[in-house]
C-alpha positions as CSV (number, residue, x, y, z in Angstrom):
1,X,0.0,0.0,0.0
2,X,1.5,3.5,-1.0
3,X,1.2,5.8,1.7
4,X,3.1,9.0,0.0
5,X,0.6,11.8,0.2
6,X,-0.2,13.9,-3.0
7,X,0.3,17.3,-4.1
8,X,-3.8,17.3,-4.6
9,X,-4.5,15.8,-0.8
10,X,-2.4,18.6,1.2
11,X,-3.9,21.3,-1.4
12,X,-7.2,20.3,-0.5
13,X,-6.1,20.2,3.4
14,X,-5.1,23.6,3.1
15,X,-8.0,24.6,1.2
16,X,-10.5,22.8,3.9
17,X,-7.9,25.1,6.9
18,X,-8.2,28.0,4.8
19,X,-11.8,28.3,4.5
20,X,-12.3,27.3,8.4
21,X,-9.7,30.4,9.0
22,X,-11.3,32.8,6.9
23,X,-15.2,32.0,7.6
24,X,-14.2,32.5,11.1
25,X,-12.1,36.0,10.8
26,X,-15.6,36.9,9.3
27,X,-17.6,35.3,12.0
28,X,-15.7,36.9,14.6
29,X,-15.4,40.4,12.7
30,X,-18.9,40.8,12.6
31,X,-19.2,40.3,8.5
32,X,-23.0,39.9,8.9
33,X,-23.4,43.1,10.8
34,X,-21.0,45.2,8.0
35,X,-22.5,43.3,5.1
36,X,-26.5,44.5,6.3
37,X,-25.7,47.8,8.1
38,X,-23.0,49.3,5.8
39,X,-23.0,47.9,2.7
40,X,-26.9,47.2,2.7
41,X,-27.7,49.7,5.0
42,X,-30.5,47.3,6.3
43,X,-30.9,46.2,10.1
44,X,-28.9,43.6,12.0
45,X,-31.2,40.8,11.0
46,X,-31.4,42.0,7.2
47,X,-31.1,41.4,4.3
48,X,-28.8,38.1,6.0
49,X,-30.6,36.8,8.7
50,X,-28.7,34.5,11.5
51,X,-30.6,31.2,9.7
52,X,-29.1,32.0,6.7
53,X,-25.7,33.8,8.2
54,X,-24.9,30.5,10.0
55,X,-26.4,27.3,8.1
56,X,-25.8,29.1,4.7
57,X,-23.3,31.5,4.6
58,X,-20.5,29.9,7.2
59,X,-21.6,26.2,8.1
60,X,-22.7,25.7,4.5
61,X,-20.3,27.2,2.6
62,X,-17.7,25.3,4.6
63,X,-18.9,21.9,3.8
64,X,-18.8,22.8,0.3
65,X,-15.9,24.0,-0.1
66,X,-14.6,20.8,2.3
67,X,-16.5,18.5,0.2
68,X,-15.3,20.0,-3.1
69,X,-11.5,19.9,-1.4
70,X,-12.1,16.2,-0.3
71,X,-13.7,15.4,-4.1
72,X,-10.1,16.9,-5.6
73,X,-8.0,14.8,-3.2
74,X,-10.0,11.8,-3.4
75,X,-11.4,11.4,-7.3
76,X,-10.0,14.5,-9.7
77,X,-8.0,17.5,-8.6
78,X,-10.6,19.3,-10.9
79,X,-13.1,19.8,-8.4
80,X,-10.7,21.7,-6.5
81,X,-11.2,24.3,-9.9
82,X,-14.5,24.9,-8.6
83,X,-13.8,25.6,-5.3
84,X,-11.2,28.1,-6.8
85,X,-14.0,29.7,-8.5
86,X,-15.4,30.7,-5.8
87,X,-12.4,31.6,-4.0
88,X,-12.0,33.7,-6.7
89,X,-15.1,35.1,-6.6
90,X,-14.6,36.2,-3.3
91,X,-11.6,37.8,-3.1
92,X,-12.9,40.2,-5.9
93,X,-16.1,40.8,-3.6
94,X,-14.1,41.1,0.0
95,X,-11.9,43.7,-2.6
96,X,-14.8,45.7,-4.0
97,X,-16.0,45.9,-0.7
98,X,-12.8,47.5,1.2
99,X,-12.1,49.6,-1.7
100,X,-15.7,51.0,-1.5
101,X,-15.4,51.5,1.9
102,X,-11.7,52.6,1.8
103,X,-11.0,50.0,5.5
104,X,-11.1,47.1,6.5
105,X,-14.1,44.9,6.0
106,X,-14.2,41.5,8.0
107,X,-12.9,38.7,5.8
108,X,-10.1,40.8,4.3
109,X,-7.2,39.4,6.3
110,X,-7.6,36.1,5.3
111,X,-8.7,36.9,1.9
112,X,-4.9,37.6,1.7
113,X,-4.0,33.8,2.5
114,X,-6.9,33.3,0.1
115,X,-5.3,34.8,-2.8
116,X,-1.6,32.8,-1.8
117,X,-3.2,29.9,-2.3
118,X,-4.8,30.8,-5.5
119,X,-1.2,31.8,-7.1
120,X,0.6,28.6,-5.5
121,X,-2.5,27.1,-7.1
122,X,-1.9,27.7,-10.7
123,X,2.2,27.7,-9.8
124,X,2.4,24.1,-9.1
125,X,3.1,22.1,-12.5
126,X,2.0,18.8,-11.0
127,X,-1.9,20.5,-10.3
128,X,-1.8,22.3,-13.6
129,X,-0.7,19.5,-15.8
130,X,-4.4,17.8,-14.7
131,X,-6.1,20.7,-15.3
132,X,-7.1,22.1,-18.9
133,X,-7.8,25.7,-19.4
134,X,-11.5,25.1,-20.4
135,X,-12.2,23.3,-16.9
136,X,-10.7,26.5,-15.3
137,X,-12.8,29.2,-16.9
138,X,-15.7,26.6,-16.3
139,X,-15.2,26.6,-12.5
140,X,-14.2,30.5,-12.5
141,X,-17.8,31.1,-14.1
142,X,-19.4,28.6,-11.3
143,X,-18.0,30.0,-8.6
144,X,-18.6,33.4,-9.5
145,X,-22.6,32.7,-10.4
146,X,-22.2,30.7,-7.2
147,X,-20.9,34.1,-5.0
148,X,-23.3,36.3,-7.7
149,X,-26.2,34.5,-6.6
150,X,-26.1,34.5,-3.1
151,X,-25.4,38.3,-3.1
152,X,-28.4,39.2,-5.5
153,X,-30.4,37.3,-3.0
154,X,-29.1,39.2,-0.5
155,X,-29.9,42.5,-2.7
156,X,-33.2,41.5,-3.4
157,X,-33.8,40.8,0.1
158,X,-32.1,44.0,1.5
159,X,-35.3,46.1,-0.8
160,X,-37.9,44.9,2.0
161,X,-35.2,46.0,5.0
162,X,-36.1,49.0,6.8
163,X,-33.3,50.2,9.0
164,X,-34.2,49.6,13.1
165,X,-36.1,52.6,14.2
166,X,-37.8,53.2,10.5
């Protein structure tokens, strides 16, 4: 039995660690509160409720991203394209939001060790040379519809907010 670990099983490890670290910088930043009071300029509950905030948004998109990690170490590093989609997507929305806001917005730290991971990523020969370039722009597009849809949710939701004390 081989027991030499692969480039694809300690990516997705690190992928699984990452996402743990950077749902909870935004957990414990208070990226709920930013993303419905300053960016939405709803209430604390909306347009992300704590339902959604917590069984969608964090415990959700962990075991996604963990499954999608575990499907690249285990069956094809390909899946681990689509998790990088919406890595991807992401980062661009944690950067659109702290260049809007011109500070910090919870989730930007680790967006940092996000973006690493993205470069050693497409650096490593061995996880490029199983990927093809169609696949990539594939899971770019999936993750980003994937990150576009939960946030036009969240828009569509944050029309029937009314700030507390409205």
């Amino acid at each position: 039995m081989n027991n030499e670990v692969t480039l694809p099983v300690v990516v997705s490890v690190a992928l699984i660690a990452l996402a743990a670290a950077h749902i909870g910088e935004e957990t414990v930043k208070g990226f709920r509160r930013f993303f419905n009071t300053e960016w939405f300029r709803g209430n604390e509950n909306c347009p992300v409720s704590r339902a959604k905030g917590l069984f969608i948004d964090q415990i959700g998109l962990f075991l996604l991203l963990a499954g999608l990690a575990a499907l690249g170490a285990l069956l094809d590093s390909r899946w681990l394209l689509v998790a990088l989609g919406i890595i991807i997507a992401d980062l661009a929305q944690h950067a659109i939001f702290s260049m809007a806001k011109m500070k910090y917005t919870p989730g930007v730290a680790t967006s940092t060790l996000y973006l690493l991971y993205v470069i050693y990523f497409f650096g490593r020969e061995e996880l490029r040379s199983h990927l093809y370039r169609d696949w990539a722009w594939v899971a770019v597009a999936a993750g980003a519809a994937f990150i576009a849809a939960n946030y036009t949710i969240a828009k569509v939701q944050a029309g029937r907010c009314r700030p507390a004390g409205v």
